[in-house]
C-alpha positions as CSV (number, residue, x, y, z in Angstrom):
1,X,37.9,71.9,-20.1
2,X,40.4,70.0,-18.1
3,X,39.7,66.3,-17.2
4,X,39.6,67.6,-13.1
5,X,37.0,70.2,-14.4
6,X,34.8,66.9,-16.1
7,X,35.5,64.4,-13.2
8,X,34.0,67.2,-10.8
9,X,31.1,67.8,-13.2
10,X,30.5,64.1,-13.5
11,X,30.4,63.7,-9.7
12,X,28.3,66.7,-9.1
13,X,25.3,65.3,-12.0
14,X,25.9,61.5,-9.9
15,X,25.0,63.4,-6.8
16,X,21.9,65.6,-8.1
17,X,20.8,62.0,-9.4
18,X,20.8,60.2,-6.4
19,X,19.3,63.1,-4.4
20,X,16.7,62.5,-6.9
21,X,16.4,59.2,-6.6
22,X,16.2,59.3,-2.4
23,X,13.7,61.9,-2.7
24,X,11.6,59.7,-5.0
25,X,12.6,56.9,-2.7
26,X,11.1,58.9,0.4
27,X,8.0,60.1,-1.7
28,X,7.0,56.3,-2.3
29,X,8.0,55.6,1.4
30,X,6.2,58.2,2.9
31,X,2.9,57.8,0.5
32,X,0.2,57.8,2.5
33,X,-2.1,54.6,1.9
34,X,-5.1,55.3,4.7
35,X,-5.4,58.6,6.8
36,X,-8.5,58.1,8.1
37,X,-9.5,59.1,12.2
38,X,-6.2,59.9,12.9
39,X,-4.3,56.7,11.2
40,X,-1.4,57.6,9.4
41,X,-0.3,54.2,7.3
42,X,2.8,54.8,5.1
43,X,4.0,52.6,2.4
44,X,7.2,52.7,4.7
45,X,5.3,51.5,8.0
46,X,3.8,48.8,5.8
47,X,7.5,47.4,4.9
48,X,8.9,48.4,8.3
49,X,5.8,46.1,10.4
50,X,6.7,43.4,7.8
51,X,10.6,43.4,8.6
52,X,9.2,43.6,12.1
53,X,7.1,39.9,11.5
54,X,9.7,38.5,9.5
55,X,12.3,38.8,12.3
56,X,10.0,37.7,14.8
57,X,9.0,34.6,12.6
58,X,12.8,33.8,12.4
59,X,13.1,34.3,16.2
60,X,10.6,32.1,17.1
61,X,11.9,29.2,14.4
62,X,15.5,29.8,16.4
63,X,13.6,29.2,19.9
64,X,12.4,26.3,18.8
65,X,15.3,24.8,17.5
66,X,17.0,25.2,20.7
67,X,14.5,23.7,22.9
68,X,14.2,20.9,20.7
69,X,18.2,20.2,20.7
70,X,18.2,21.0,24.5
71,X,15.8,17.8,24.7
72,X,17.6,15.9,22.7
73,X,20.4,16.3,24.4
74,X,18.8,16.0,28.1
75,X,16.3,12.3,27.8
76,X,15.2,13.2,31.4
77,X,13.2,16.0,30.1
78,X,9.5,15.7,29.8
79,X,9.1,16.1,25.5
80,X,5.2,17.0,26.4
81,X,5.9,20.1,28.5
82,X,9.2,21.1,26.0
83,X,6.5,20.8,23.8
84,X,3.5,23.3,25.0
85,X,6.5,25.5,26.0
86,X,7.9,25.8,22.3
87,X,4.4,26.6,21.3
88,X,3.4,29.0,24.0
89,X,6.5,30.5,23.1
90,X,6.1,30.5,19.1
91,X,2.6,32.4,19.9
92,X,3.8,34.6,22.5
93,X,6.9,35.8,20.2
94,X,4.0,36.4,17.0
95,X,1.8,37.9,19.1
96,X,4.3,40.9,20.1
97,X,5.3,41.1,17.3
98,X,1.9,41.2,15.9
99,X,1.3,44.7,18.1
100,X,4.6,46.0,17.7
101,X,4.2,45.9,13.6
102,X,1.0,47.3,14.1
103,X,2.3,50.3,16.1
104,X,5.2,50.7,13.3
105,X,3.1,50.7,10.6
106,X,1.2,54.0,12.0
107,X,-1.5,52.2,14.1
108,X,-1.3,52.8,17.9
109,X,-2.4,50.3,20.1
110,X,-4.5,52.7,21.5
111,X,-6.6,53.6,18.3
112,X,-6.7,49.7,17.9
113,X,-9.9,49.6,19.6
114,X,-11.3,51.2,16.6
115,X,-10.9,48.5,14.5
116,X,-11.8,46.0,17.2
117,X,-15.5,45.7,16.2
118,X,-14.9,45.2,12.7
119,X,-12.2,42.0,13.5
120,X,-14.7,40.8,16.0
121,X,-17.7,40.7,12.9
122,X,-14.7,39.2,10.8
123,X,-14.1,36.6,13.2
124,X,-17.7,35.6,13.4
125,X,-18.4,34.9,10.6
126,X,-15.4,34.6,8.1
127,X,-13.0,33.6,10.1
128,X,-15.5,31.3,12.6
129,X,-13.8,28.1,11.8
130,X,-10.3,29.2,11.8
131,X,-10.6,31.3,15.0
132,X,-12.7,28.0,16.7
133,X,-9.8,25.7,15.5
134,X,-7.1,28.1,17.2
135,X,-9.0,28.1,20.4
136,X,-9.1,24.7,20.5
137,X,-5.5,24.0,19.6
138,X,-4.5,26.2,23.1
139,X,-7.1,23.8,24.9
140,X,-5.4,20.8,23.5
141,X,-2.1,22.3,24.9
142,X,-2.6,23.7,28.1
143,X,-5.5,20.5,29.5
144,X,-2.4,18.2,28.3
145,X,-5.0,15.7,27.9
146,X,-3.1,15.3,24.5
147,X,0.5,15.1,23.8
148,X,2.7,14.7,20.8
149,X,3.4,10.8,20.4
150,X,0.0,10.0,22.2
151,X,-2.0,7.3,20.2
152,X,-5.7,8.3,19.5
153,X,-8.7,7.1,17.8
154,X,-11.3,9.3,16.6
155,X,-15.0,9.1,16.8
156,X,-14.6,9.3,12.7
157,X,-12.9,6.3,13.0
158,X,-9.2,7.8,12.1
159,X,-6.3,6.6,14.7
160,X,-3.0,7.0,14.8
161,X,-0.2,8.8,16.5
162,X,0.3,12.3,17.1
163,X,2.9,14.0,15.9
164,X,2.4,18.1,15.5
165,X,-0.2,20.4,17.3
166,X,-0.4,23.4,15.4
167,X,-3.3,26.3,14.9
168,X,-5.2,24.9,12.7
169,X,-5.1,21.2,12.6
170,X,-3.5,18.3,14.5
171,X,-1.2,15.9,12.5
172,X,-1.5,12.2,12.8
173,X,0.1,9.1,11.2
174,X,-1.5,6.0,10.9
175,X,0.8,3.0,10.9
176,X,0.5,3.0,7.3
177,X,2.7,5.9,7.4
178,X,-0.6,7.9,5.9
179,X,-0.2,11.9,7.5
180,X,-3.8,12.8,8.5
181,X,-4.9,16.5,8.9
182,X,-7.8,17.0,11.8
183,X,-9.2,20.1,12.9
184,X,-8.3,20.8,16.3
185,X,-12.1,21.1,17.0
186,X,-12.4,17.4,16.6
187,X,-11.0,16.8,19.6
188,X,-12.4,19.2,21.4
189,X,-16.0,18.8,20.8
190,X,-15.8,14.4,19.4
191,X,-15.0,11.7,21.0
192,X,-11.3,10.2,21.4
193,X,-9.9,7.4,22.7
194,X,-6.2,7.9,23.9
195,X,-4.7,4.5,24.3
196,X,-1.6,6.0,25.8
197,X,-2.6,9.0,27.6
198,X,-1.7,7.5,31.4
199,X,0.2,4.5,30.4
200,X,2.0,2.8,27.5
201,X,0.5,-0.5,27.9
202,X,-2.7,-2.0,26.7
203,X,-5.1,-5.1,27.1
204,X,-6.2,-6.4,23.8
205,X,-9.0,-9.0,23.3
206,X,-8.6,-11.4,20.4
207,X,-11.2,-13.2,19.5
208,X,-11.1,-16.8,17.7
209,X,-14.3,-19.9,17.7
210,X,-13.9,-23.8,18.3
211,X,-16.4,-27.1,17.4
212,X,-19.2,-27.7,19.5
213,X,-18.2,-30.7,21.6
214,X,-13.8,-29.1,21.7
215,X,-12.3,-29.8,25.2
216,X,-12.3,-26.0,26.4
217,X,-9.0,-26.7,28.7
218,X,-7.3,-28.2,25.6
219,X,-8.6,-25.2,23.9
220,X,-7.5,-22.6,26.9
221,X,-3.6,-24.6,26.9
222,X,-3.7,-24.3,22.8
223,X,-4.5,-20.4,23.3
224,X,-2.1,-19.7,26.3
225,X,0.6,-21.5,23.8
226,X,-0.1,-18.7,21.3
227,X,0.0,-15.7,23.4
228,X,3.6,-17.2,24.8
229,X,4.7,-17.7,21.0
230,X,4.0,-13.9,20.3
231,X,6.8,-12.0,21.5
232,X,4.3,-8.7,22.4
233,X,2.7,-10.6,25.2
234,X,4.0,-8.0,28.4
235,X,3.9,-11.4,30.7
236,X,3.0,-14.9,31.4
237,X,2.2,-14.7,35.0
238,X,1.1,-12.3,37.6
239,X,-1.7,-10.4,37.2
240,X,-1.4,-9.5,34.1
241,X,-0.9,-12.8,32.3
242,X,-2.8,-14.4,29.4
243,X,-5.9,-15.3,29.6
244,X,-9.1,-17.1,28.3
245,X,-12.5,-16.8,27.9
246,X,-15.2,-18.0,27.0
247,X,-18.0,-15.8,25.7
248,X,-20.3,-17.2,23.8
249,X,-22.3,-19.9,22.6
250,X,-22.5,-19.0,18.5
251,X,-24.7,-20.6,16.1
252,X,-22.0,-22.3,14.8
253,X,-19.0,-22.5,17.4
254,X,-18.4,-21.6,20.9
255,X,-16.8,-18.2,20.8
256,X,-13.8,-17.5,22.8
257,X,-11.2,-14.9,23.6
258,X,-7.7,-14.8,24.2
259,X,-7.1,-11.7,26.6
260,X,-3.4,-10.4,26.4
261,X,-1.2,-7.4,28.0
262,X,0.1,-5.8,25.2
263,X,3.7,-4.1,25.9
264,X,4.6,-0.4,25.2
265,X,5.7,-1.0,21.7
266,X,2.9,-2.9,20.4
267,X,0.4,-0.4,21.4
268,X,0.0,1.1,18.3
269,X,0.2,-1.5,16.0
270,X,-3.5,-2.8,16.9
271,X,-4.1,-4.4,13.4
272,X,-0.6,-6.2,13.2
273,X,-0.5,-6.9,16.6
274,X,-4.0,-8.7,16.6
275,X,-3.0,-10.5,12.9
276,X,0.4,-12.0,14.8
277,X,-2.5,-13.4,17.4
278,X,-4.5,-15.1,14.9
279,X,-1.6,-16.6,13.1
280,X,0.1,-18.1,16.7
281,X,-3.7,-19.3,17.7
282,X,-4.4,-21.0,14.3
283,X,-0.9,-23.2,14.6
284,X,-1.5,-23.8,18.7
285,X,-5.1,-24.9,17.4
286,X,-4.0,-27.1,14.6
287,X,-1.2,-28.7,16.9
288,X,-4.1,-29.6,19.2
289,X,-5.9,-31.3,16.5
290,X,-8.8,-28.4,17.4
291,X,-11.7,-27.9,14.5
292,X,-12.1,-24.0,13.7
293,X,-15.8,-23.8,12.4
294,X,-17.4,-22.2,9.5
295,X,-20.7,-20.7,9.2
296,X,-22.6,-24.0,8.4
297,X,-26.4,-25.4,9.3
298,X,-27.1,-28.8,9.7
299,X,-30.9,-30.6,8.5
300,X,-32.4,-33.1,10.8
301,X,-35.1,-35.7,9.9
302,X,-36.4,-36.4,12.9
303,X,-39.6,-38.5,11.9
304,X,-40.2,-40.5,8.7
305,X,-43.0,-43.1,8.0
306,X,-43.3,-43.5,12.1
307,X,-39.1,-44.1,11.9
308,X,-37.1,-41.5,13.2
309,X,-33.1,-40.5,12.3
310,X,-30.8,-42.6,10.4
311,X,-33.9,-45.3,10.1
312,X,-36.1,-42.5,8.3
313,X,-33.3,-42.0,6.0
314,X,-33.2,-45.7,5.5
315,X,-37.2,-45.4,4.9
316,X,-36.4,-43.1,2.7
317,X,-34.0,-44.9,0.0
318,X,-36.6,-48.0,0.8
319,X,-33.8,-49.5,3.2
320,X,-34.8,-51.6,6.1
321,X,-32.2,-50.9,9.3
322,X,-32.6,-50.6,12.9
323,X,-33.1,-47.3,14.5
324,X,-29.9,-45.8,15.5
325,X,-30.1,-43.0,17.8
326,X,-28.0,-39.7,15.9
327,X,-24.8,-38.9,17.6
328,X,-23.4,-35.4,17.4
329,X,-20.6,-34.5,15.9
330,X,-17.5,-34.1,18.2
331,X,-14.1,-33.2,16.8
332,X,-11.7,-35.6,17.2
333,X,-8.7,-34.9,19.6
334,X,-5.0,-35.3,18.4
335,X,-2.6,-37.5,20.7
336,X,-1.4,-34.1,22.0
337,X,-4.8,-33.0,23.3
338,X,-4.7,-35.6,26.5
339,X,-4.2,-33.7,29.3
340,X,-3.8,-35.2,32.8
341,X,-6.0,-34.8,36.1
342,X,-3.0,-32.1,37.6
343,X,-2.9,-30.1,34.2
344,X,-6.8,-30.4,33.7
345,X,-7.4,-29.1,37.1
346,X,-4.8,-25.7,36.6
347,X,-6.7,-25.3,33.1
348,X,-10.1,-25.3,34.4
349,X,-10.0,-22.1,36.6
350,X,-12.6,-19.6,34.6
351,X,-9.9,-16.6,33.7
352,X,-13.2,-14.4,33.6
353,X,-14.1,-15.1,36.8
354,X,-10.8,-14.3,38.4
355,X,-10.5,-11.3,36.0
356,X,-13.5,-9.9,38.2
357,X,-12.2,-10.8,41.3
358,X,-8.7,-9.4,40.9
359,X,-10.7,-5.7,40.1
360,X,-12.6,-6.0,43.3
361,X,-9.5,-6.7,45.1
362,X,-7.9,-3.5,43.6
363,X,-9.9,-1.2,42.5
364,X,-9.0,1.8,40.3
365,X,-7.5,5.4,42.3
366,X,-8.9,8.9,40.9
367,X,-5.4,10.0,41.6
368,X,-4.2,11.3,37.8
369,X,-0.5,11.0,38.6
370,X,-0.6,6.6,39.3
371,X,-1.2,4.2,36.2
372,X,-4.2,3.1,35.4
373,X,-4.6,0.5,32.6
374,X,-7.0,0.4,29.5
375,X,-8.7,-2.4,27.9
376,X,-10.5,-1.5,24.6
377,X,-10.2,-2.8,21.2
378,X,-10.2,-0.7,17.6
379,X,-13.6,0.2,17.4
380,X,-14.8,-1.2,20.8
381,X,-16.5,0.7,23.6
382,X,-16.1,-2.2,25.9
């Protein structure tokens, strides 16, 4: 046999092989896996509406990437409405793909409605909380009443910022830098406070207590020193300018509170923010020779053997004294604390009061599109 005679023969055996192997090849791909009510589905149609998902996956990924270069790139852009469009996008893209996989595979989108009853059961009950949290992840997007970079408290107490809206669950980072998971249907259905869902800026309310018997316009000066000393007051005049008040009458100290404009980027740092407060207030205090309180209760004798304060003490330890009248206690005020009849007069305007009538003067507009300006603390409703 010559070698051309054995190279041909080699080559013909190679061929009859991989005929075989095709054919075997097209026997798996064509194996029928259901062919039930007229549904033909194919091992092939299987791979083939998988390729089909796969590219539309990668598609989607590529959209994305643009848009979110395109607003880098362009800072006038609003990032919330690049946002919902990357998304709407992302679901639009999976969701035609979705039908076109199914019609590869061997389901028509006209037999779909076969199966329709069955998914609906499915979604009911297997699938109730996933299909809920979906629903309420396109609610969250298209009522824009919550954004990417938005900072939220829950009603569970969580807050944070927000930085992903997906299907499932919203991401949100505290300030620790702590990435929190919440069902979309949280927000939907609970209560949440968006500190920055019209504007940036934010009153915060510290609140710090003084002696009975403390000058309250040396204690207002000591306070409005503080909030000027902390570099996240937003101003110190106008209407939005630091102010103090006085709010109660404790058991122990009369209760006050130093009411600030917070700007944009101490919004969400309540905790920090409201620490850098107390530190500046206990130093303006200090300065002012002002006594902070403690929890603390005082016993009065008032009658003794027919003798009455210091002279029923004296009674007491068998001392004889003259009645002396008791004198309350009155913290003593450092040389700094004497304020003159010009500065006293400026200091004694009640902040509250003025507070009040700057609201009545301008009220708040219903219209969405002009600021309005919120005033709440972590974890009060005020």
């Amino acid at each position: 046999m010559s070698v051309a005679q054995t190279g041909r023969g080699m080559r013909d055996a190679a061929g009859a092989a991989a005929d075989r192997g095709l054919d075997s090849v097209g026997a798996l791909l064509d194996f029928r896996i259901v062919n039930v009510a007229g549904l033909n589905i194919t091992v092939g149609g299987i791979i083939a509406a998988l390729v089909v998902i796969a590219i539309a996956w990668f598609a989607s990924r590529v959209l994305q990437r643009m848009l979110t270069r395109y607003g880098d790139s362009h800072q006038h852009v609003n990032r919330a409405s690049l946002y919902l469009l990357s998304r709407v996008l992302h679901y639009l893209v999976i969701a035609i793909a979705v039908f076109v996989a199914l019609d590869v595979a061997g389901v028509p989108i006209g037999k779909f409605s076969v199966f329709a009853g069955a998914l609906g059961v499915g979604l009911g009950f297997g699938l109730q909380a996933i299909f809920s949290n979906f629903i309420s992840g396109l609610i969250l997007l298209f009522d824009r009443s919550l954004k990417v970079g938005d900072f939220v408290e829950l009603e569970s107490g969580v807050y944070g910022e927000v930085r992903d809206i997906k299907i499932r669950a919203t991401t949100i980072v505290t300030n620790d830098n702590i990435d929190i998971l919440v069902p979309n249907s949280e927000f939907v259905s609970g209560r949440v406070v968006n500190w920055t869902h019209r504007e940036v800026s934010r009153r915060l309310r510290v609140k710090f207590g003084v002696a009975y018997g403390s000058d309250k316009e040396v204690v207002k000066k000591a306070a409005l020193e503080a909030a000027a000393e902390v570099p996240f007051t937003l101003a110190l005049d106008g209407p939005r300018r630091p102010q103090v008040w006085l709010v109660e009458f404790g058991d122990s100290s009369l209760n006050f509170e130093l009411v600030v404009w917070l700007n944009a980027e101490a919004t969400k740092r309540p905790s920090a923010v409201n620490a850098a407060y107390l530190w500046a207030l206990d130093t303006a205090l200090n300065k002012y020779g002002i006594e902070i309180p403690f929890p603390q209760q005082d016993l009065h004798i008032r009658s003794l053997f027919g003798h009455e304060g210091e002279a029923a003490l004296a009674a007491w330890r068998g001392e004889k004294t003259e009645q002396v009248k008791p004198v309350p206690h009155v913290a003593e005020p450092a040389p700094d604390a004497q304020l003159g009849h010009r500065e006293r007069a400026e200091l004694a305007s009640n902040d509250a009061q003025d507070d009040v009538r700057l609201q009545l003067e301008n009220p708040p507009t219903e219209d969405l599109n002009q600021d309005t300006h919120q005033d709440t603390q972590p974890g009060d409703a005020r």
